[in-house]
Steps between C-alpha positions, in 0.01 A plus 500: 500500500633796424371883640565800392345839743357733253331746752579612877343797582382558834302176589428447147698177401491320126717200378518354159533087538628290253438086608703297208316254305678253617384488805172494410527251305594275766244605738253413172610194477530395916137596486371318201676195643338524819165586329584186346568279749132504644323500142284237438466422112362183353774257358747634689602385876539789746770736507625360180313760276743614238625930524386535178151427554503672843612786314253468227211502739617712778797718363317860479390470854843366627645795283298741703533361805876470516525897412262581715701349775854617371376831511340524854848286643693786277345776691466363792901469437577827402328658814637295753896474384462905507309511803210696403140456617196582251252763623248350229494200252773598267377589150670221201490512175611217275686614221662226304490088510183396588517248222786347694713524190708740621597662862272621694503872558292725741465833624459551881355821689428578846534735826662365758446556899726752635753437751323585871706543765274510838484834610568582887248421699647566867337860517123352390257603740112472426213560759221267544180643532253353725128549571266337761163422466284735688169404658287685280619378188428188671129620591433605114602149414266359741223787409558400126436116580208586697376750203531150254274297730248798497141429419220739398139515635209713371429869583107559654525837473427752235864633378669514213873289422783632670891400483555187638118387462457192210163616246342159364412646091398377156730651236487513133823618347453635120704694227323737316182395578559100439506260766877343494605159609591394813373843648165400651452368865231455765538540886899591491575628802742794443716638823498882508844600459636143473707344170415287264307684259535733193651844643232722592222228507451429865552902561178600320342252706557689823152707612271215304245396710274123460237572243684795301610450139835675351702491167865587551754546245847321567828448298672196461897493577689455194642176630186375525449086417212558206684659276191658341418632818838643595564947526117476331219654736195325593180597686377218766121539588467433945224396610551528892318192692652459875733658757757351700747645762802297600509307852938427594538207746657575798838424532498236750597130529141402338616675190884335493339173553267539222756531201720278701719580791508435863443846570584868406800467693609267252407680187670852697859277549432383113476861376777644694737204332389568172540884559799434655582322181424756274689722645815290518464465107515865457789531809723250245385683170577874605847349643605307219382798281803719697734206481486539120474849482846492725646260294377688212739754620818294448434341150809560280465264226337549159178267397454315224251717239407155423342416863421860521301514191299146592400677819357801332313311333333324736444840687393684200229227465344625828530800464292479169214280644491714832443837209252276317345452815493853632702392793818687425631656752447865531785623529644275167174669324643823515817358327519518114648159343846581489548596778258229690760188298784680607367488887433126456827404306677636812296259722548228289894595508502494854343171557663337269813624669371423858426126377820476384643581803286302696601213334834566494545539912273160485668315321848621671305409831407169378145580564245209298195439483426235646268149308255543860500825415451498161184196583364766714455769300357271230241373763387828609459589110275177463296551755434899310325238268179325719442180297816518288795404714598211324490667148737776672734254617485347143601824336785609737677122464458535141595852451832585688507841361134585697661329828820742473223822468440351869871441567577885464271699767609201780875620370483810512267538864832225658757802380298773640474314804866439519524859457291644736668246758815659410372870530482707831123493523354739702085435625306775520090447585315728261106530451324258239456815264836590501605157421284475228620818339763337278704728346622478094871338444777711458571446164 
């Protein structure tokens, strides 16, 4: 094999490879004589098949197969005699004997990963934000679950619907002048300033009394399911019929034991873990947000426009179907194009350079992922899938690739946590607002 560098510039890297024909000519023929030697042909005993006929049958593919393979050992070569690791699968193109008549020559081009040397992390510090769960956020938990197990019981006297109060109607909903489908109903029972229906529906309702009839005018979102029904405005004709007023349980031990607790001391110890919970999520996610932004601060290296241009993309993506949407942040829709790419190219430049570093100190640290870890994270995945789990299973054995899109978050989280470990971390109790508050990267 012979290779000759025809670019290095930056951590842009091409090779032209020449493999002689020779040599694949004897890889041609080990191969046919192996295919050989398990062909079954009448009138002729096993393994004693002549080359010839082997050939004749099977040449084109053996042809293929042995270039195929001489190229992907040539660059595998190439890379690791110089020492150079691939950012992305290197581009080849063939360029001469791939009728095997005459060497075999190829163009290679790729970026490689730039050298990282760790950065000093002795004077890391970070601060760990922590938040306790109050008793009142607590109470509105409890008030909320009481609030689900509400009933609603008839109004005697003469009044009309109020907030809060559920109106028992008739409704016809039509478009200029024509009832539509699926807009007619009898004895709905709409809450007065609840969800669930068309904005602005259940707030004409309010003042209705039993008996009265009303025709109020209402306009679908434009996400709307029905597409013929969607940003169009409709008029629904109410016919009022009954009156109900909400009745909340009391928040007692009858209540916990009727959806299934030993009492509301139990479902008040449940809450506070799982508020408890939330908030640690938030406590790791607003500290591992100022671990990178600190580490952010010591990146030195270039990144590969390669990786950097594959994570644009992906972010671009978003960004489009969050516009398309009309959920685009406000502050990016005051931004024309130009400069709105620009912002996001330099936040997909900095994570690609983060990951890189991250993997870099991991895999200097001998930090793995480990195969319980790895069945653990494909478990919890599964069971995201209520019926499914086997099929999940199925798809991660046979698809390594999906497995390692698990592989890379449990990666990553074992660094950070090395990291932080390392850090002087500093714990300071903060309310559950200002915990939420997260603030945007430093980018």
């Amino acid at each position: 094999m012979q290779v000759t560098e025809t670019l290095s510039e930056g951590l842009k890297r091409g090779f032209t490879v020449t493999v002689p024909a020779a040599d694949l000519a004897e890889r041609e023929i080990a191969r046919l004589k192996e295919v050989g030697g398990s062909l079954r042909l009448p009138g002729f005993r096993p393994g004693k098949v002549p080359l010839s006929l082997v050939r004749q049958r099977y040449g084109d593919a053996v042809k293929s197969e042995v270039i195929e393979q001489a190229v992907s050992e040539s660059v595998g070569k190439v890379f690791e005699e110089r020492g150079l690791r691939p950012a992305m699968q290197p581009k080849v193109d063939l360029k001469a004997g791939a009728d095997g008549k005459e060497d075999l020559q190829f163009t290679v081009e790729t970026e490689i990963l730039p050298e990282i040397a760790e950065p000093d992390l002795s004077d890391l510090e970070l601060i760990r934000l922590k938040a306790i769960p109050s008793a009142e956020t607590v109470d509105k938990a409890l008030t909320d679950i009481a609030k689900r197990q509400r009933t609603f019981e008839d109004v005697t006297e003469d009044r009309p619907a109020a907030q809060g109060d559920a109106l028992v109607v008739d409704f016809v909903g039509k478009q200029d002048g024509v009832a539509f489908d699926g807009g007619t109903a009898s004895d709905v029972s709409v809450e007065i300033g609840g969800e669930g229906f068309i904005p602005g529906f259940a707030e004409q309702l309010e003042g209705m009394k039993p008996g009265e009839e009303k025709v109020i005018t209402v306009t679908f979102p434009e996400e709307y399911g029905a597409t013929e029904l969607a940003g169009k405005e409709a008029t629904f004709d109410i016919k009022a019929k009954a009156l109900k007023r909400p009745v909340d349980p009391a928040l007692d031990d009858d209540l916990a034991k009727k959806i299934g607790f030993d009492g509301l001391e139990q479902i008040r110890e449940l809450i506070t873990k799982q508020v408890a919970d939330e908030y640690e999520q938030l406590s790791r996610l607003r500290i591992k947000r100022d671990l990178l932004d600190a580490l952010a601060k010591k990146l030195d290296f270039p990144a590969p426009e390669s990786m950097v241009d594959a994570e644009f993309e992906q972010i671009w993506a978003r960004v489009e179907a969050d516009r398309k949407s009309g959920e685009l942040d406000d502050e990016d829709k005051e931004k024309d194009e130009d400069t709105l790419r620009a912002d996001y190219r330099r936040i997909a430049e900095r994570r690609v350079r983060l990951g890189l570093l991250l993997a870099e100190i991991g895999r200097s640290k001998g930090i793995v992922v480990t195969q319980d870890e790895m069945a653990r994270a494909i478990r919890a995945e599964a069971l995201r899938y209520r019926g499914q789990e086997q099929a999940v299973f199925d798809y991660f054995q046979k698809n390594p690739q999906a497995a390692e899109s698990l592989r890379g978050p449990i990666f990553e989280n074992k660094v950070v946590d090395y990291l932080i470990e390392l850090a002087k971390v500093t714990d300071k109790e903060v309310t559950p607002e200002e915990l939420a508050d997260m603030p945007p990267a430093d980018v």
